[in-house]
N, C-alpha and C positions, 0 to 999 in steps of 0.2 A: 594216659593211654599207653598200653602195651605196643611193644615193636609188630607185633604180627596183625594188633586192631588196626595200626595203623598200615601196613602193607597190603591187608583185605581192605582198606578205605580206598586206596590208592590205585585197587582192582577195579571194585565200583566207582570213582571217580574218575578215572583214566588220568589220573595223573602219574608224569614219566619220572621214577624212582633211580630209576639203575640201566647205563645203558653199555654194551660191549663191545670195543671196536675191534674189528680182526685189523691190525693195519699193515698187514704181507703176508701172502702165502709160503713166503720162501720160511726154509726153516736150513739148521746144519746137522739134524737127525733125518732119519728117514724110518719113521714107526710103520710097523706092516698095520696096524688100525689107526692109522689116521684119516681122519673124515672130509680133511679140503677137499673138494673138487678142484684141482690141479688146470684140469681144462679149462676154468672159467678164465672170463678176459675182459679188457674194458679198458675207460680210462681212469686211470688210476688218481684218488685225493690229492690234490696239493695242499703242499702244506700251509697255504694262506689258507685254503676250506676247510681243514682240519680248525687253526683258529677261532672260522668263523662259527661251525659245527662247537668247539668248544664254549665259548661267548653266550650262541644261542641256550646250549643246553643249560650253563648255570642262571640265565635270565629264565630259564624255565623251573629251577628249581630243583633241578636232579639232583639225586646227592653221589650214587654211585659212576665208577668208573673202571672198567675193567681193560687193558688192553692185554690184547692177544695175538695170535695170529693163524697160522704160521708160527715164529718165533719172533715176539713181537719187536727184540734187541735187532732184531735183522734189517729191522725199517733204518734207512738213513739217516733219519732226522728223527728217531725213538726219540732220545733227547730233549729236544725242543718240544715237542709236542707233551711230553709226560709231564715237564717242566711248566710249560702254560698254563697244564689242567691244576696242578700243584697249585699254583698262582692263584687260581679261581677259587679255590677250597675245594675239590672233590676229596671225594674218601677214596681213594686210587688201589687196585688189586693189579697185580702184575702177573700173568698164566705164560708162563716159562718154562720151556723144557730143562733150564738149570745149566746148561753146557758149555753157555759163554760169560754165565756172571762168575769170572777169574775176580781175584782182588779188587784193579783197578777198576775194574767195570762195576761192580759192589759196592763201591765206596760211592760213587761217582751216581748210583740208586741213592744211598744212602742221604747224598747231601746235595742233589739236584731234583731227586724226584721224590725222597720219605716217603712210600708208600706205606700203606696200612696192612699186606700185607703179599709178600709174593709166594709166590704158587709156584710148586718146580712138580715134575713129572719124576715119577720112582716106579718103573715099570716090574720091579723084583727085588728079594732081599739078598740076590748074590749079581756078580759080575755074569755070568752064564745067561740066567734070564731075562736080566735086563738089558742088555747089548744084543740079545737076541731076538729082543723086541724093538730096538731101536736101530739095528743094524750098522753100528757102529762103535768098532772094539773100544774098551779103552771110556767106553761113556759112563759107565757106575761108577768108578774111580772118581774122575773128573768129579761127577756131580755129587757125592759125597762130601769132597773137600771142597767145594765151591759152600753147599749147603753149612758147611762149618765154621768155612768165611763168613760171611752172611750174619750168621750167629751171633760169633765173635765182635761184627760192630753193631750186635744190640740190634738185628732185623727179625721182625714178624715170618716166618715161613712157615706155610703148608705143604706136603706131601700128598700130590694126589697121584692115585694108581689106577688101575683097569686091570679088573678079577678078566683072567684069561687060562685058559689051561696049560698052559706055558709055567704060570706063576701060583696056581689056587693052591699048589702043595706048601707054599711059602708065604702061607697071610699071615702066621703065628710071627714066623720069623723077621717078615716084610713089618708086625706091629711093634716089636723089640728093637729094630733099627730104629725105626722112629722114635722112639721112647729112646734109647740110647741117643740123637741127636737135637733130643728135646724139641722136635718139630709137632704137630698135630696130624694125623694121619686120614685122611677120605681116600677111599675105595669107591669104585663106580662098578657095580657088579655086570655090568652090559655091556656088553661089544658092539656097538653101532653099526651099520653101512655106511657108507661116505655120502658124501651132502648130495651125489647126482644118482644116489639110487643104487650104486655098486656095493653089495652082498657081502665080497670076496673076503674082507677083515671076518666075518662069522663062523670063518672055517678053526677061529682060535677061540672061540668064545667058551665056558668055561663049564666045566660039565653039572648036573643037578649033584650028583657027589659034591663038587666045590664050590656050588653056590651055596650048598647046607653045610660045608664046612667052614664058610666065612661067617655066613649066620650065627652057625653055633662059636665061634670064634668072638667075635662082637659081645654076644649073651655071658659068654666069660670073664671076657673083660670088662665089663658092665657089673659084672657079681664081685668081681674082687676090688673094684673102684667102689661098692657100695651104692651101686645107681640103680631104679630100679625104673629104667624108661618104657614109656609106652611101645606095646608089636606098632610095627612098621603102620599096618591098615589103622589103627586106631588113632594112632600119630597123624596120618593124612587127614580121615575121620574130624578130626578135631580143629584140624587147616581148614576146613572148608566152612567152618561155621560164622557166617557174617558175612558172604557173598554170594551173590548169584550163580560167579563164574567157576570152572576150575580151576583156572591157572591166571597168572599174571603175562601172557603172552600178547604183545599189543597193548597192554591196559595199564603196564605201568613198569615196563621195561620190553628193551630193542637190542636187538643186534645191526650192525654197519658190517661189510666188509671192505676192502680195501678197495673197490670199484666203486662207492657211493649207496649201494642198494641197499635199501633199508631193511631190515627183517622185523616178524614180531619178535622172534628169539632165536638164540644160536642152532637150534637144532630145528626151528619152523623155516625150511630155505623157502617162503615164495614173498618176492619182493613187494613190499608196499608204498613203495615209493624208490626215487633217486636223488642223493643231493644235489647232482648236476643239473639236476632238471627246478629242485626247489629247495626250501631252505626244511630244517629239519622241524620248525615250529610251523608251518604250512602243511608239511606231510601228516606230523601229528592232530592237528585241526581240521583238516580235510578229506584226507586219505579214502576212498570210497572202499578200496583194499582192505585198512586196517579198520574200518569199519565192521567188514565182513569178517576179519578173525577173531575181533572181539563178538560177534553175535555167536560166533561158533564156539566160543569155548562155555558161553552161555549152553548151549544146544548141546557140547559132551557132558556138562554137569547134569543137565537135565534125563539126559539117557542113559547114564552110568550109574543112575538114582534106583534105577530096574533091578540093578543087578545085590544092591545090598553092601555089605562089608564085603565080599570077594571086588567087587569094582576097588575099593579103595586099595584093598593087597595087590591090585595088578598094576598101581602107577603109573594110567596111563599118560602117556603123551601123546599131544596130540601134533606134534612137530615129527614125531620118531614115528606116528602113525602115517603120516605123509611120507616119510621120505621111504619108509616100507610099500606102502600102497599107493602110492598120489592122492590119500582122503585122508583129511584129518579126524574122518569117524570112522576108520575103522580100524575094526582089532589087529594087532597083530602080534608076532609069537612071544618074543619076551614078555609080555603081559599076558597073554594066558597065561603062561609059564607059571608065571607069580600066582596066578589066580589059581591054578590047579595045586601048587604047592603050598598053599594056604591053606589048603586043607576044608576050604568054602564054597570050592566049586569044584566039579566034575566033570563041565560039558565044557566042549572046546566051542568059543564061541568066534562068528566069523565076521558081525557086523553089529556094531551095536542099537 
């Protein structure tokens, strides 16, 4: 069985694959599109229920582990906690802004936590753009030679970025960096609003000139590697065949933040449960919540069906539909976006 028969089983199934913990809001960049809700509050995990949170999850079978945050080195006890999950066998990803893994802190991943693969943020391919997105001089530097350390003892790194018009003159460039520090490069071509509904990151988002200049960017690199991958919509197209649902939201991966609150996904924020309140294998068997996000992702696949191949060019989500609109069904502009530049659709539509 194929990795993807098996992630659409796991949709149908509801069995929990891959789960994300944010474990602190606090970070030591300050990105003008950063998504946390700042204002959110609570009581915060200790680190015995992180434990027990971890124990439950691998008696459940999960195989992934992602933590995050915030900055996820910023937690107190990163350490111990990453350390446990290590212990347990997860496959551990580390989503890191890159700023404080100096030497000693690299090494110290290296042989307390071996992850499978960390994730550092590369917001541009020069000092100018990326410090000017993370508002703190002196950060492209830094994460450069950090990234090199890394390297150096033999670590897995990704390079993820965010197409913003700040940087879209600079993907060519932003891919030659990469490729010169032999990282893997993901671009997330979409500017978000932040997790309580706030717009304001949109004002950088990246114009249709540069979102067709990453595209055609991609298509090039793809031609001179000899690869000849499916358009985008036929690649989704091809995802969906063997489930009911659209997404894996609730149905076989979660997001935690640092308060206990359960999510189906990092970008679906409405809580379906708390571990303060219950244990994380009772939310998942019980959840009347998560009950209802899975019937719903049934319900976008169902009504997305309408629309043809333009639905699958518009990617939607229905987590980024929420946090746009308070509905997880309905449209909103980054996916028309897609949809009208697909060249499949025409009409801007409002509700699916």
């Amino acid at each position: 069985m194929s990795f993807s028969s098996t992630v659409k089983r796991a949709w149908s199934e509801n069995r929990l694959m891959s789960v994300l913990l944010e474990l602190t809001y606090a970070c030591n960049l300050d990105c003008v599109f950063c998504y946390n809700d700042l204002s959110l509050g609570g009581q915060r995990l200790s680190f015995e229920q992180y434990r027990e949170l971890l124990d439950d999850l691998a008696s459940m079978g999960t195989l992934n582990l992602a933590l995050t945050g915030g900055e996820p080195l910023a937690h107190p006890r990163f350490f111990e906690i990453a350390s446990h999950a290590r212990e347990l066998g997860f496959v551990i990803r580390i989503k890191t802004n890159g700023h404080a893994v100096k030497s000693a802190v690299a090494r110290r991943l290296r042989e307390e936590v071996d992850p499978f693969v960390v994730e550092v943020s590369v917001h541009g391919a020069t000092p100018e753009s990326h410090d000017r997105q993370t508002r703190v001089p002196g950060s492209f530097e830094r994460l450069v030679r950090n990234i090199e350390t890394m390297k150096a003892l033999g670590m897995r790194v990704q390079a993820n970025s965010v197409l913003t018009r700040w940087n879209e003159v600079e993907v060519e460039a932003l891919m030659s960096l990469c490729e010169s520090l032999e990282v893997r490069l993901q671009i997330d071509p979409e500017v978000k609003p932040r997790d309580d509904g706030d717009q304001s990151p949109l004002a950088i988002e990246a114009t249709g000139e540069g979102r067709a200049a990453y595209q055609h960017a991609l298509e090039a690199r793809a031609q001179l590697a000899g690869d000849d991958p499916p358009a985008p919509a036929a690649e989704r197209k091809a995802s969906m065949v063997g489930t009911d649902k659209h997404c894996g939201a609730g149905s076989n991966n979660l997001a935690i933040d640092p308060y206990g609150r359960v999510l189906p996904c990092v970008q679906w924020r409405v809580p379906v449960g708390n571990l303060h309140e219950q244990r994380i294998g009772e939310i998942w068997a019980q959840s009347s919540a998560l009950g209802n996000v899975r019937r719903t992702t049934v319900e976008v696949r169902r009504r997305l069906e309408r629309y043809g191949d333009a639905a699958h060019a518009a990617r939607f989500c229905p987590g980024a539909a929420h946090t746009y609109h308070g509905d997880p069904l309905a449209m909103y502009p980054p996916a028309e976006q897609r949809m009208e530049e697909s060249g499949r659709a025409r009409v801007r539509l409002t509700v699916l």
